[in-house]
C-alpha positions as CSV (number, residue, x, y, z in Angstrom):
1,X,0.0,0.0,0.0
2,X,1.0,3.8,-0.5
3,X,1.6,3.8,3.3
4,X,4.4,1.3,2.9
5,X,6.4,3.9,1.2
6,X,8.8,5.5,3.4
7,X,10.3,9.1,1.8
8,X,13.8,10.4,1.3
9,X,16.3,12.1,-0.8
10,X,16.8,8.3,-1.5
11,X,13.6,6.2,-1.5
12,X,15.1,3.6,-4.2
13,X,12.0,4.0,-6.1
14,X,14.0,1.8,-9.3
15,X,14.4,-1.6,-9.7
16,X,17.6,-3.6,-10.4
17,X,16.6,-6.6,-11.9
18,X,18.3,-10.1,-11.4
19,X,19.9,-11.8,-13.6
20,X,21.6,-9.0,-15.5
21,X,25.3,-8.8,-15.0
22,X,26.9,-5.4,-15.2
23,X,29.4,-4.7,-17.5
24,X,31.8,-3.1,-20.6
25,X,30.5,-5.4,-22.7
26,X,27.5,-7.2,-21.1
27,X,25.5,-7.5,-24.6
28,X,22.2,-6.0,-23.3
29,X,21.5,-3.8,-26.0
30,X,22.7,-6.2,-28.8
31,X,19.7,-7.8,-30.7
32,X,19.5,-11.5,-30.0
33,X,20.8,-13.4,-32.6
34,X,23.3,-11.4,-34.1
35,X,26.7,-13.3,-35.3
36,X,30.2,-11.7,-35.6
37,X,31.3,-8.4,-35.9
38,X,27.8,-7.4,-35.9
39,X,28.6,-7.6,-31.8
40,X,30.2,-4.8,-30.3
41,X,32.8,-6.8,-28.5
42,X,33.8,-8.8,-32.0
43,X,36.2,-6.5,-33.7
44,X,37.8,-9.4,-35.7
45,X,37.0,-13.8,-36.5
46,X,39.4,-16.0,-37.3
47,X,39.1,-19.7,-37.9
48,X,35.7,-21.2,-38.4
49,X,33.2,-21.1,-36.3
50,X,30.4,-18.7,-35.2
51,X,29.7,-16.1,-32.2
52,X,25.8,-15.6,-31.3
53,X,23.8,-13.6,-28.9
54,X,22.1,-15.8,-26.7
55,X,19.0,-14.3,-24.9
56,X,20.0,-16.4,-21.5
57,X,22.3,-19.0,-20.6
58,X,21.8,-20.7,-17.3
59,X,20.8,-17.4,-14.8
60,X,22.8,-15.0,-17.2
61,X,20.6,-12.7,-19.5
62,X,22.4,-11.7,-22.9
63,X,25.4,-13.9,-23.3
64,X,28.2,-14.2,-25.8
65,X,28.6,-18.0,-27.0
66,X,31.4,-19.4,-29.2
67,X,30.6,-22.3,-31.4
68,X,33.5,-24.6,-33.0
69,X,33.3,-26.3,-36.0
70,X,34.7,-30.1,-34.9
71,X,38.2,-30.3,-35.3
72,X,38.8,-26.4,-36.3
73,X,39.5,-23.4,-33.9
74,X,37.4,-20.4,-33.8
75,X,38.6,-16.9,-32.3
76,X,37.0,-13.5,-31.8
77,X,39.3,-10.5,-30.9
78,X,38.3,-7.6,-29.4
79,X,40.6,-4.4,-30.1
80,X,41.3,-2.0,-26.8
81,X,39.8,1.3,-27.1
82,X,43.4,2.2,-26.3
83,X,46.5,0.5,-25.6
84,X,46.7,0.0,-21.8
85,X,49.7,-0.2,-19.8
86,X,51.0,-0.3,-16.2
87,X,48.3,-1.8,-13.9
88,X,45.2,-2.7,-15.0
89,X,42.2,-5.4,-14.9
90,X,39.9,-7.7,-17.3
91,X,37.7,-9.6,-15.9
92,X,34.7,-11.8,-16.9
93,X,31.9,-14.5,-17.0
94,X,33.1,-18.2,-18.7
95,X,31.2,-21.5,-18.7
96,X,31.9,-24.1,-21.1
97,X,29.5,-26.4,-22.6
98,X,31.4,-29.7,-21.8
99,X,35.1,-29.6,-20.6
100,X,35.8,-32.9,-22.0
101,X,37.8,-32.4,-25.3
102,X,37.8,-29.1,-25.3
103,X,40.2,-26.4,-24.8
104,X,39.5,-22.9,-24.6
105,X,42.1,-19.3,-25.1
106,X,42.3,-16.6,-23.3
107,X,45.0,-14.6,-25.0
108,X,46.1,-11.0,-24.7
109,X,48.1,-9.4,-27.4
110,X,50.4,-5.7,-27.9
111,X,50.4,-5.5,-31.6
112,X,51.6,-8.7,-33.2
113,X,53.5,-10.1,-30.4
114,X,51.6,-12.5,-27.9
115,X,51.7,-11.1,-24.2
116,X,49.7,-13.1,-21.9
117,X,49.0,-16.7,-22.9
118,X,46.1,-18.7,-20.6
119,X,43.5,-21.3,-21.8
120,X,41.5,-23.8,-20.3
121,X,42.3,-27.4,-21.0
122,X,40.3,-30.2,-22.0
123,X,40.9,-31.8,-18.5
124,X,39.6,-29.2,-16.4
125,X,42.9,-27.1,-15.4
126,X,43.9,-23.8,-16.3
127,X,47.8,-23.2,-18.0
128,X,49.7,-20.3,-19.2
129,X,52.7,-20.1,-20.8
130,X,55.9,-18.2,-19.1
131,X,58.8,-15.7,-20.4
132,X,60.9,-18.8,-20.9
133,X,57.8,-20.9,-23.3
134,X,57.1,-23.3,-20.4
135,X,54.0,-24.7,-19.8
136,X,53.1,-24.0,-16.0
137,X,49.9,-24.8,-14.0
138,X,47.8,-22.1,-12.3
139,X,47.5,-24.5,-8.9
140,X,44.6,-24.4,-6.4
141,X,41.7,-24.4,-9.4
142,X,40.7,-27.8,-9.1
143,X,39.0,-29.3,-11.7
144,X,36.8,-26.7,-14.1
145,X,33.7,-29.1,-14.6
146,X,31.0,-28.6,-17.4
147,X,28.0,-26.3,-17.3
148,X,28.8,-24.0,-14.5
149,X,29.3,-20.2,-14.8
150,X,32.7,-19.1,-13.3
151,X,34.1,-15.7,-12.7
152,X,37.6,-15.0,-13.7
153,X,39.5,-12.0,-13.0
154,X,43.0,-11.0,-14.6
155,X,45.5,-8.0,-13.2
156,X,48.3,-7.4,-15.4
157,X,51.1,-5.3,-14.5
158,X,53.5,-4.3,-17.9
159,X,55.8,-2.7,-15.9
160,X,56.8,-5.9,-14.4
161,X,55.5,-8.0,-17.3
162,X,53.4,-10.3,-14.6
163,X,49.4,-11.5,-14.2
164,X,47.5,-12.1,-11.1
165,X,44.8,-14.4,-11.9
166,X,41.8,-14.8,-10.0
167,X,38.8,-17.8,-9.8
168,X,35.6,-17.0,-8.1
169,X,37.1,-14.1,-6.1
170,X,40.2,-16.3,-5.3
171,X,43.8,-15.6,-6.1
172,X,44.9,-18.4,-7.8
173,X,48.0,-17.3,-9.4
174,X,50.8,-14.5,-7.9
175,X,52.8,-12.5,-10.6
176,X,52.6,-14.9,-13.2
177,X,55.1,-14.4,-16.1
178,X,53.6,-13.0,-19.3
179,X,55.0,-15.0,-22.6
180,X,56.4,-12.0,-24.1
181,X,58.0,-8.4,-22.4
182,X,55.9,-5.8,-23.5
183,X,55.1,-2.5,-23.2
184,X,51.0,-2.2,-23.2
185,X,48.5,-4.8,-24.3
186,X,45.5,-3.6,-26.9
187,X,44.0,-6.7,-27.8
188,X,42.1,-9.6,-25.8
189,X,41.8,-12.9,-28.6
190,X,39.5,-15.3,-27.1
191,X,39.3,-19.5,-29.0
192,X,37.6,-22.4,-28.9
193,X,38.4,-26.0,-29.8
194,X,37.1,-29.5,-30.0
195,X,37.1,-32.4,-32.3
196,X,33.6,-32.2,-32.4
197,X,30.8,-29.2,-31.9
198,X,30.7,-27.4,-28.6
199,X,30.2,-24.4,-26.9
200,X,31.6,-21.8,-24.6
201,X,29.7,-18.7,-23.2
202,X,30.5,-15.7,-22.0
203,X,28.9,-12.6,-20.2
204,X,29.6,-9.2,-18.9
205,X,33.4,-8.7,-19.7
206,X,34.6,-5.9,-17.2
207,X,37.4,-3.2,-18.3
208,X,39.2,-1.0,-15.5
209,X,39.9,2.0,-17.5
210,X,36.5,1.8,-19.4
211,X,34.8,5.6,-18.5
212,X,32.3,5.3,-21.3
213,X,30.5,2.8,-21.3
214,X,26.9,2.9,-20.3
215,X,26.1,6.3,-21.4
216,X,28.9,7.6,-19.5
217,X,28.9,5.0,-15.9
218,X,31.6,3.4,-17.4
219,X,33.0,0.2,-15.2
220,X,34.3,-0.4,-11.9
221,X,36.2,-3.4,-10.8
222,X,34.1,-5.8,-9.1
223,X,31.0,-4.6,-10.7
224,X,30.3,-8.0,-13.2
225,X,30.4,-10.1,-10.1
226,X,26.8,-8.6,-8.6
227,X,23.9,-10.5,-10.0
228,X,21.7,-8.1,-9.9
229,X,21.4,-5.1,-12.6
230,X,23.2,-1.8,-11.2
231,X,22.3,0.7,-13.7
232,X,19.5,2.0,-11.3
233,X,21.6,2.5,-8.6
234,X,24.2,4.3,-11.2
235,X,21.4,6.5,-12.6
236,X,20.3,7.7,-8.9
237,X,23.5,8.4,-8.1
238,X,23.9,5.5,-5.9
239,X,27.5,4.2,-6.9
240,X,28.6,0.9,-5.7
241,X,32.1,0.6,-5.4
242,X,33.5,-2.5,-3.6
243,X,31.9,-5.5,-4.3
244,X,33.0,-9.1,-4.0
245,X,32.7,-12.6,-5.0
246,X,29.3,-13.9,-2.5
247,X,28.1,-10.3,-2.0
248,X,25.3,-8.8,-3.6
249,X,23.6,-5.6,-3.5
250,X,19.9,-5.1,-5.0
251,X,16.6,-2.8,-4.3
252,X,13.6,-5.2,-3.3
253,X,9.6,-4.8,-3.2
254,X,8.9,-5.3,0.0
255,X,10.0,-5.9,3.4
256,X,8.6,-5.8,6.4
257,X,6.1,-3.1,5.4
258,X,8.6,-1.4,3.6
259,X,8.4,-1.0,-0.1
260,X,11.7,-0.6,-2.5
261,X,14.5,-1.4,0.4
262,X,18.1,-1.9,-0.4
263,X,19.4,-5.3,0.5
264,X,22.8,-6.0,0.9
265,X,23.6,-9.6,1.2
266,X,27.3,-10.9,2.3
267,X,27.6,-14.3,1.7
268,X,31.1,-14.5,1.8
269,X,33.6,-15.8,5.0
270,X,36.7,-14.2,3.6
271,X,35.2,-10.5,1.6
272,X,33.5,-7.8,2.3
273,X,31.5,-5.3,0.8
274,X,31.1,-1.6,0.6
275,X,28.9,1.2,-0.9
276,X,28.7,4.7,-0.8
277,X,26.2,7.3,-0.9
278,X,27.3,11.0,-1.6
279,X,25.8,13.8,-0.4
280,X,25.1,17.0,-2.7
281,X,26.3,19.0,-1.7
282,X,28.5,18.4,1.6
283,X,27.3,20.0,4.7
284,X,29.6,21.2,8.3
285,X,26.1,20.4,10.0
286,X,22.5,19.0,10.2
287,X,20.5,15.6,10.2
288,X,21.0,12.1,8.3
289,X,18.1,9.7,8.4
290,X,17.5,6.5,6.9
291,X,15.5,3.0,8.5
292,X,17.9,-0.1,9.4
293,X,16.8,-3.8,9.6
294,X,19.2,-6.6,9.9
295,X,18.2,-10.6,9.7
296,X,21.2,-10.8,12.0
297,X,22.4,-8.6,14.7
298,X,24.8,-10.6,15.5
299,X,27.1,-10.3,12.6
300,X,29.1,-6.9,12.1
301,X,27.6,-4.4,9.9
302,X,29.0,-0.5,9.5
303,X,27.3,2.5,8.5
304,X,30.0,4.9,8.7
305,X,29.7,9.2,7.7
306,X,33.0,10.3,5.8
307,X,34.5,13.8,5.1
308,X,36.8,12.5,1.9
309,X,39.0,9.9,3.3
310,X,38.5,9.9,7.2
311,X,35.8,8.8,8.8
312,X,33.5,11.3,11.1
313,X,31.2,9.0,13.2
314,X,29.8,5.7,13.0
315,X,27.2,3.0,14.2
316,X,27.4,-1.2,14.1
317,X,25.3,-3.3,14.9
318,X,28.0,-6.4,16.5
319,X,27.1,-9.2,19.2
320,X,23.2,-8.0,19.4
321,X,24.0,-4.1,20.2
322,X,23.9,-0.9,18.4
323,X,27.6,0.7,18.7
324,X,28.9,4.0,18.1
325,X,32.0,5.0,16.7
326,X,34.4,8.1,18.2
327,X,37.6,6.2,17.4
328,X,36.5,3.3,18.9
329,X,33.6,1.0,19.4
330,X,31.5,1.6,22.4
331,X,27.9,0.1,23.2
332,X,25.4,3.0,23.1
333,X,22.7,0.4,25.3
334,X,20.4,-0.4,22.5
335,X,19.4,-4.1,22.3
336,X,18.2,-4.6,18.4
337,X,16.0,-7.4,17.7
338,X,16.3,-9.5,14.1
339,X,14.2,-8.8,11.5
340,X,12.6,-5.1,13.0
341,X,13.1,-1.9,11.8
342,X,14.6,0.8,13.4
343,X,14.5,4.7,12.1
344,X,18.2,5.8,12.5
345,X,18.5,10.3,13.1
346,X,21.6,11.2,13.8
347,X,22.8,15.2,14.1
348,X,26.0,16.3,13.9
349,X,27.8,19.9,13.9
350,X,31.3,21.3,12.6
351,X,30.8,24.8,13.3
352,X,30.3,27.0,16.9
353,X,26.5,27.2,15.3
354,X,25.0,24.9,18.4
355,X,23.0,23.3,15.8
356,X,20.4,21.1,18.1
357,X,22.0,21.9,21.2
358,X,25.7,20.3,19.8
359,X,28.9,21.8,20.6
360,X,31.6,21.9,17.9
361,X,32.7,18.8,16.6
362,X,30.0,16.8,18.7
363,X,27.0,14.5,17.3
364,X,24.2,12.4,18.5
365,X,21.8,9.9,17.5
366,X,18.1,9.2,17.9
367,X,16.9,4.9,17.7
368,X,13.2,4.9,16.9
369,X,12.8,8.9,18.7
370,X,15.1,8.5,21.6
371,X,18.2,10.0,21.7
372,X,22.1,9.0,22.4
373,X,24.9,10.8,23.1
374,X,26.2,13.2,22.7
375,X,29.7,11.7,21.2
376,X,32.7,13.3,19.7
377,X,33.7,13.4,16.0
378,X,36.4,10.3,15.3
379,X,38.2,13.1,12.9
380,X,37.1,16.4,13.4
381,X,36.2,18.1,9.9
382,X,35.3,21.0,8.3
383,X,32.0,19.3,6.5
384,X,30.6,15.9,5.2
385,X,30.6,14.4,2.1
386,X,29.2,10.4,2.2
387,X,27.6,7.5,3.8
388,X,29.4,4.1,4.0
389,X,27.4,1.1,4.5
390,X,30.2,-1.7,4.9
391,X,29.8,-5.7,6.0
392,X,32.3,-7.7,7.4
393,X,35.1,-9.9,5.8
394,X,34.6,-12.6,8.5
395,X,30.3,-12.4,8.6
396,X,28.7,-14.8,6.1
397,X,24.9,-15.2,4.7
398,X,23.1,-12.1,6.6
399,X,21.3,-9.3,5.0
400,X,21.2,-5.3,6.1
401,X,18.1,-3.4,4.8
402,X,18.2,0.4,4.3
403,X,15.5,3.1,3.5
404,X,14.2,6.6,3.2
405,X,17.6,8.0,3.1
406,X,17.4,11.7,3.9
407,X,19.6,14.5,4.8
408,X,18.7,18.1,5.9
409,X,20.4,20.5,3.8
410,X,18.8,18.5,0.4
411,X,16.3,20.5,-1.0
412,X,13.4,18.5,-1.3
413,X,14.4,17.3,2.4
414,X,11.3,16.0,4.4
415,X,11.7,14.4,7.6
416,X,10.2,10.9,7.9
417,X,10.0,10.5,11.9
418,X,9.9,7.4,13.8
């Protein structure tokens, strides 16, 4: 009902549908069916074969598939919007129809001469070639089985002419040697063989110095790996900027007589993840509101307030208590229950103004209308500039709701009291 809409300067009134994986190239906006250098990632074929927009493979919408013709390979290239050198990332979707027999490239060029040299083999592992032309294994993968989507993650570094590769969020392979020295790489070559027909799909390939893409988002690292669509959050200015292999972070109908909620899920033991909210413009005092629910109070979960890079004040909810952060962690005597919402004011001053009663460099903070404190700034600071909502590397499987974001000094500013 209309009264389960709860009003802020962010009300995430947008969806972010699942399904759709966020990225450079992530093939939304290619017509399905469409072969070859018809696609925007195909700048080049070689070898025979053909490449195909696929409408969904296997909880991936749009995907890019490869298709052999037995006993031949078949490559796609995709030229670099620029030659990139020093540090930078590719990373990217892969599942393969049936590992059995079939080997699969993943090959990064600077002109003519082969750089980086890694494929797939036909029993499940994952090789690259070194400086020297020696075969060498990329331990700790296991065995890569059939029909299963995994995400794969590449740092190169032409400086030192070394990889980091990455499986499901895992290093698997420190400063691996490129085949060749190099300056810069411009051009990613990915293959396909078998004896017979087969298939290998891919979805959402992620560049770190892509700034167009999207109408202008561009790409992040880390932002393929989220299963939900993120475009919504990048139109409403709601940038996500760490995530990691097991976390998620989506807008959802309902909860708890609450319509259009974030969720953000941490299903990961060893990662964490982080988002920000910015506020335009910065203020050196007045009120931030939002709604909280956790399914968990238990497990650690942050929202911090920032000026830049240091943080002002903060709250966690850790061992079933609300905390508050003034350099360190204290209780603040707040018991929150799982699975409850609780309407989170907090006021905070920079200046000698005495805004609500608040000395210089003070804040406070009101749980459903009663109010805590007051506390002292962790940094003291001229203004503030963002929220960070942050889980914890070592908490797994427990979701934190937000809502109604507000702040005072936004224009269309209207308090939504507990």
């Amino acid at each position: 009902s209309d009264t389960d809409f709860y009003r802020g300067t962010e009300s995430f009134d947008y969806g972010t549908a699942p399904e759709w994986y966020y990225g450079t190239y992530d093939f939304r906006d290619e017509v399905v069916g469409i072969t070859g250098t018809s696609i925007d990632f195909v700048d080049i074929e070689s070898g025979t074969g053909t490449s195909t927009i696929l409408s969904y493979m296997a909880s991936h919408n749009r995907v890019l598939e490869l298709e052999n013709v037995g006993g031949n390979l078949y490559w796609v290239y995709d030229d670099f919007s620029s030659a990139q050198s020093g540090t930078f990332t590719v990373e990217f979707w892969w599942r393969v129809e049936s590992i059995s027999g079939t080997t699969t490239y993943l090959y990064f060029y600077s002109g003519a001469t082969q750089s980086v040299r890694i494929f797939t083999t036909d029993a499940g592992a994952i090789w690259y070639y070194d400086l020297g032309g020696i075969q060498q294994t990329i331990s700790g993968v296991g065995t890569l089985v059939s029909d299963v989507w995994y995400h794969m993650e590449i740092i190169f570094d032409t400086d030192a002419d070394r990889f980091d590769f990455y499986l499901n969020g895992v290093l698997k392979q420190n400063d691996g040697e490129f085949r060749n020295v190099v300056a810069n790489i411009d051009q990613f070559r990915i293959g396909l063989y078998h004896a017979n027909v087969r298939q290998v799909y891919y979805d959402a390939f992620g560049y770190s110095w892509d700034t167009t893409s999207h109408g202008g988002y561009g790409y992040t690292v880390s932002w393929n790996i989220n299963p939900y669509d993120l475009e919504g959050f990048l139109k409403n200015d709601f940038p996500i900027f760490q995530l990691n292999y097991g976390t998620e972070i989506r807008v959802v109908n309902s909860i708890g007589s609450h319509n259009n909620v974030l969720d953000v899920y941490d299903n990961s033991a060893t990662l964490a993840l982080n988002a920000y909210y910015s506020f335009d413009p910065t203020s050196d005092y007045g009120t931030v509101e939002f709604w909280w629910r956790t399914d968990d109070a238990t497990d650690r979960f942050y929202v911090y307030i920032y000026n830049a890079l240091s943080v002002v004040l903060g709250l966690r909810l850790f061992t079933d208590q609300f905390q508050y952060y003034d350099g360190g962690w204290t209780n603040i005597g707040v018991v929150p229950a799982d699975n409850t919402w609780y309407h989170i004011r907090i006021d905070f001053e920079s200046t000698t103004g005495g805004y609500d009663g608040l000395a210089q460099y003070d804040w406070n903070v009101h749980i459903n209308g009663i109010g805590y404190g007051d506390y002292d700034f962790a940094n003291n600071v001229a203004s503030i500039a963002f929220l960070r909502f942050a889980s914890h590397s070592t908490t797994t499987n427990h979701h934190n709701y937000f809502d109604a974001i507000g702040y005072s000094w936004d224009d269309n500013y209207i308090s939504d009291p507990y």
